[in-house]
LORONU-188580 format. One record per residue (C-alpha): z, x, y. Coordinates in pm, whole numbers, plus 32768, in hexadecimal, padded with zeros to 4 digits. Each point is the difference from the previous one (the first is absolute). Layout:
% residues N
+------+------+------+
|   c3 |   c1 |   c2 |
+------+------+------+
|    Z |    X |    Y |
...
+------+------+------+
This chain:
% residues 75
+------+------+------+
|   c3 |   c1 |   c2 |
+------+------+------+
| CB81 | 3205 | CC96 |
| 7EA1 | 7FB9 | 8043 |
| 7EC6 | 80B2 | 7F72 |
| 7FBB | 80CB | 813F |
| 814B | 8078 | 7FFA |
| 8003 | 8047 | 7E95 |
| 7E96 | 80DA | 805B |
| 80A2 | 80AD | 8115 |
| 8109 | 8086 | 7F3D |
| 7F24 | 8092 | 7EF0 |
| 7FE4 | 8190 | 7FEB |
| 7EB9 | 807F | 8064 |
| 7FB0 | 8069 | 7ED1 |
| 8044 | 7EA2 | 7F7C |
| 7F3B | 7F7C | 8137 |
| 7EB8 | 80D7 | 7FA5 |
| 8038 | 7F8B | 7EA1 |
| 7FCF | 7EA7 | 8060 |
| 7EF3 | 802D | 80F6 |
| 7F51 | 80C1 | 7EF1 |
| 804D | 7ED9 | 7EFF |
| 7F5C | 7F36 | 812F |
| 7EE9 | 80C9 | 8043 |
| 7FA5 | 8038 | 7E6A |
| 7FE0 | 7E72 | 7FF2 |
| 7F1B | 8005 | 812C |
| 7F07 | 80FE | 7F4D |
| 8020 | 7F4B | 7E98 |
| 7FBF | 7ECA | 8075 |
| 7EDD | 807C | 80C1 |
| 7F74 | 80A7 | 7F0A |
| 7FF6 | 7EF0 | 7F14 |
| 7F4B | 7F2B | 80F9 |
| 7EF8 | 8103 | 8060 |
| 7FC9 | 8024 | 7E98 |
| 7FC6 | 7E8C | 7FD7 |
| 7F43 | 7FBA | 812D |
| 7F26 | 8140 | 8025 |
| 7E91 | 7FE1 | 7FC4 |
| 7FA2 | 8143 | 7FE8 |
| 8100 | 808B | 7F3B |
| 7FBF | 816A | 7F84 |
| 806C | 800B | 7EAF |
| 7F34 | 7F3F | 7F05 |
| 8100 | 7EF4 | 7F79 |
| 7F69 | 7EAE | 7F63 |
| 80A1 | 7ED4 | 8142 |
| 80F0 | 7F71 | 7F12 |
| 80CC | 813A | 7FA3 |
| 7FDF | 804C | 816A |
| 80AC | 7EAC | 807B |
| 80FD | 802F | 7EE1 |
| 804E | 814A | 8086 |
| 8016 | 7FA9 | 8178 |
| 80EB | 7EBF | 7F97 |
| 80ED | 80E6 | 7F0E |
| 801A | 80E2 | 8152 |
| 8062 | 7EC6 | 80E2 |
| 80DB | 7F76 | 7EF5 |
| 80C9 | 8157 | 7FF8 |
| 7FCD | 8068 | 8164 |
| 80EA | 7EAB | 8034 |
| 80FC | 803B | 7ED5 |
| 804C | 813A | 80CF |
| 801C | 7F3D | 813D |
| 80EA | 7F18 | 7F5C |
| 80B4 | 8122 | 7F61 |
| 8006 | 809B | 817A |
| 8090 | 7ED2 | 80A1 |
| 8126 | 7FDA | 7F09 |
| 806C | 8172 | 8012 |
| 8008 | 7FC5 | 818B |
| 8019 | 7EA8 | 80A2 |
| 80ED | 7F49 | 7EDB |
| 818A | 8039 | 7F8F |
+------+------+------+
């Protein structure tokens, strides 16, 4: 059975979940780079906690990826 197949046969609620697990990774990991990379950023936080921050976000937007990819695409 290959991982389309496995996708295909998911409920749609299952499917939403997973686009939703998808979609959640898109917006943490953006976040955390338009924390680090914005100029202009609106709250007053000193650079360093703000790269911290940003790089916590992209480290945990991609443990949920990983998280994502095992619950779907692996045995």
């Amino acid at each position: 059975m290959n991982s389309n197949t496995k996708f295909r046969q998911k409920s749609p609620t299952q499917r939403f979940l997973s686009i939703l697990g998808l979609f959640m990774f898109l917006v943490y990991f953006t976040l955390g780079l338009l924390i680090i990379f914005w100029d202009k950023f609106p709250l007053e936080i000193d650079t360093r906690y703000r790269n911290m921050f940003g790089i916590l976000l992209i480290v945990y937007s991609f443990m949920r990826f990983i998280r994502l990819f095992q619950k779907n695409f692996t045995h």
